[in-house]
Structure formats: structure tokens, C-alpha cells
N, C-alpha and C positions, 0 to 999 in steps of 0.2 A: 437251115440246119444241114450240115454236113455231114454223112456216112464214110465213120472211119473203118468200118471194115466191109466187107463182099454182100451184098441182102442175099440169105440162103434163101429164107420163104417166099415163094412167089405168089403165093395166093391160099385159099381157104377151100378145098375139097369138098367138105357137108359140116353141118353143127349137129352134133346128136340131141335129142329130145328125149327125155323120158318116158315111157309109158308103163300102167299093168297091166293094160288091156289093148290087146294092140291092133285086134277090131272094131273096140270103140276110137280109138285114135285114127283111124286110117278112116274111119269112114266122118269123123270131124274135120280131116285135113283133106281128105278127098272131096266128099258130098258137100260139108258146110262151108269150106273155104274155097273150094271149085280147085285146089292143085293139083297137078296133069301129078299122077300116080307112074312112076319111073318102075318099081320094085314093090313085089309083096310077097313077102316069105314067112308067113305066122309059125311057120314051125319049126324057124332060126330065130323068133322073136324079134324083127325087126320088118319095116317097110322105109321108102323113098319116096319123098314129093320133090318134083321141081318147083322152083319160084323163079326163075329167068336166070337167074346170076349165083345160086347156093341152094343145094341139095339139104333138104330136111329130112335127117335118117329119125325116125322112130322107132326107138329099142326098148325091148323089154331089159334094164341091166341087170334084175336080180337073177335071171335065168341065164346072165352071160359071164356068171361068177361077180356083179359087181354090186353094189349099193346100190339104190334107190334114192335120190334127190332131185328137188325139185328145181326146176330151171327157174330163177329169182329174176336173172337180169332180164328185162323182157326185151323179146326178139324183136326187133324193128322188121315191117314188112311191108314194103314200100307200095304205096297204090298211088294214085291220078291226083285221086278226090276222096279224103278221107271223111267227107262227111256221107257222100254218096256212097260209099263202101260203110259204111256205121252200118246208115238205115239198111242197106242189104241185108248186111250178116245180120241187124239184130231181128230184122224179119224172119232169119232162118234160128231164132233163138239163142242167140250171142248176148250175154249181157256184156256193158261195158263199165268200168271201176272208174264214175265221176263224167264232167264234160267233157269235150275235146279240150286241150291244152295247144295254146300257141306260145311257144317259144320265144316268137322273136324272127324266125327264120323256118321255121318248119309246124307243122301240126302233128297231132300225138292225140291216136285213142287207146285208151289202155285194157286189156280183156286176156283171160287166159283158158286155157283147153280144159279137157275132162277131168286131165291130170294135176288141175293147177298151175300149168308150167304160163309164164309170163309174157303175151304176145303184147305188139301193139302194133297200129296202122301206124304210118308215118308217110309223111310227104314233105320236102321242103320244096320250100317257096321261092328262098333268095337263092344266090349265089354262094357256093362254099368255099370259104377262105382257107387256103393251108400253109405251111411251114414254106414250102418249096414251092 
């Protein structure tokens, strides 16, 4: 595939998350998923996890003038060994929605936050095929 014009975007900054509670949030993304806490500001309604490669802001949006929705698509969040990372979190009280799913190429558990918002472990296995 060919690019007829200039790529402006070079990359992804942070994905916002929802929350209403944004001490229950920060202490499920801190505590129960072990991500290194960059930023916590509960009284801007918002905090930061790093994950290696993309920043997870967690915002309260009703207090930032915006709606409230739920993150549907689930977040893919890459580990080793997705089964070894199940039994962890679900030791720390993580349910997970169904078995592991293997693709074909990758594994997929699927689970979401306080809020509902849509996580899931992922790790591929093979090699990723692209356009280019």
C-alpha cells in the first residue's frame, strides 16, 4: 500500500479511560494491575499509568464538561504469558468474561475495570503480517 500524501500522525500520546471514581480507578490500575502511576491529580479528576509504550489517563469526563461512556472496545494490554497474568490478577480478584481465546496468532483474556470499561491481556505468538 502506497501513501499519497505526508503521514501527519506520528504516534498515540495516551488513550483516556473513563472513570466516576477516580480513587477507585487509580488504585485498580495502580494496586491490582501493578502500573507504575506517572500522575495523580483527583482534584483535576484525572490520573496516569504507564504501560511501556502508551500512557492510560484516567478521567473523570463528567466533571470535565463531557459525557460519561463506557470504553466498549477492549484495550488490548500486552503481557509474556497471558495465562500466567490471568491466574495473577484473578488472585487479586479480577474476573475474566469466558476462557482464554486463541485466535490463531495471538491469545486474548477478556475482563474490565470498576467502571466497566473493556480490558483485555493479549500476547501474540506468531509473527505479524503488514501491508508494507
Amino acid at each position: 500500500m502506497t501513501r499519497a500524501t505526508e503521514q501527519l500522525i506520528t504516534g498515540v500520546d495516551f488513550v483516556a479511560i473513563p472513570t466516576r471514581d477516580i480513587e477507585k480507578a487509580a488504585a485498580f490500575y495502580g494496586e491490582t494491575l501493578g502500573l507504575a502511576r506517572s500522575v495523580y491529580m483527583p482534584e483535576r479528576n484525572f490520573a496516569e499509568f504507564e504501560t511501556g509504550n502508551l500512557t492510560l489517563t484516567i478521567m473523570n469526563p463528567e466533571k470535565m464538561g463531557r459525557e460519561h461512556h463506557v470504553f466498549n472496545g477492549p484495550l488490548a494490554l500486552h503481557v509474556d504469558d497471558v495465562s500466567a497474568t490471568r491466574a495473577a490478577l484473578e488472585s487479586r480478584g479480577i474476573s475474566f468474561g469466558g476462557e482464554t481465546f486463541d485466535s490463531g496468532v495471538c491469545h486474548m483474556a477478556f475482563f474490565s475495570d470498576p467502571d466497566g470499561n473493556a480490558l483485555m491481556l493479549h500476547h501474540r505468538y506468531k509473527p505479524r503480517v503488514t501491508e508494507a
